[in-house]
N, C-alpha and C positions, 0 to 999 in steps of 0.2 A: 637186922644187920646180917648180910650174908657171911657166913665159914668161908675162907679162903679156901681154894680146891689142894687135892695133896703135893700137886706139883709144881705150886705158888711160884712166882718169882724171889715172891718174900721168903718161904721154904727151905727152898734151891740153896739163896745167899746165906739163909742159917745152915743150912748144911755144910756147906763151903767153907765157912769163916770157922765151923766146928772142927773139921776133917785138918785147917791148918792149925789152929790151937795143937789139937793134938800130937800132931807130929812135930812144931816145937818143941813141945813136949818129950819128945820121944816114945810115942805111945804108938806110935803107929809109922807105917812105911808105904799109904798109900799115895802119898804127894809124889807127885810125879812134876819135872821141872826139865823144861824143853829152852836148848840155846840155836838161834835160828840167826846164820851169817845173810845181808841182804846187803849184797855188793853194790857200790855208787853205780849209776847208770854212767856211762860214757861220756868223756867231753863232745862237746859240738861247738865249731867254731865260728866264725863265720862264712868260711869256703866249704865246710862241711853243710852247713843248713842249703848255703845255694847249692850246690853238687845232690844232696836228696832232691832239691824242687825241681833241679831241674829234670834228673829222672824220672821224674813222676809227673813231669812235663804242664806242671801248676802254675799257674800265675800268682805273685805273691799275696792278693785277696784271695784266691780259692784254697791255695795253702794256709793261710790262716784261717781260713773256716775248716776246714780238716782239722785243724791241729786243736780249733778253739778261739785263738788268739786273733787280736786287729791286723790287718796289713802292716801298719806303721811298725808294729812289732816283730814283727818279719825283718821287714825292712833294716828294721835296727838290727836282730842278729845277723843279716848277711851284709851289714856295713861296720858291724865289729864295733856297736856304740854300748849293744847289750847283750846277756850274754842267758842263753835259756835256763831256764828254774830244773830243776831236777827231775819235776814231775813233766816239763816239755822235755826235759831229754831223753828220760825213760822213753812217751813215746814216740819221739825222734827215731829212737831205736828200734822200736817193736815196725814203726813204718819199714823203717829200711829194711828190716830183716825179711819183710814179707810184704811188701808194696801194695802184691794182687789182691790182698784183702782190706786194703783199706781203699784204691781208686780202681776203677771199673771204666775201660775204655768202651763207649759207643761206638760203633759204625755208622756216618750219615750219609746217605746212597742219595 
């Protein structure tokens, strides 16, 4: 049977689970406890989803392969049937803010 090494995962988590005991306790004042605000992403409505595509001058299949998502679901948010998830609107957002990094115009000569 091998020794676990000194810096085990299994180790780590008794150390962890030790370090909080004790400051339950009052034995200690190494716990350290972090509050971290992560503001809603932005609405996006249906004139806003089309107003970004078309900036970015997508067809709504190529905007959904951008984004992840089907055409039809496209579709639906710029006909106000559906409305984007959180994690589309976040990057709804991060698109807008910075377009050039996510679509890359060709020249075709």
């Amino acid at each position: 049977m091998r020794k676990p090494s000194k810096n085990s995962l299994g180790d780590l988590l008794v150390q962890s689970l030790t370090e909080v005991r004790e400051a339950a306790r009052g034995r200690t004042t190494k716990l350290t406890v972090k509050t971290v605000d992560i503001p809603e992403p932005p609405e996006y409505d249906a004139r806003s989803v089309h107003k970004l595509r078309d900036r970015l001058g997508l067809s709504q299949g190529l905007f959904g392969k951008l984004l992840g998502v089907s055409r039809k679901l496209v579709e639906a948010w710029e006909a106000g049937t559906r409305k984007p998830s959180p994690m589309a609107r976040r990057l709804l957002d991060a698109i807008a803010r910075e377009p050039n990094a996510y679509v890359r115009r060709s020249r075709v000569a």
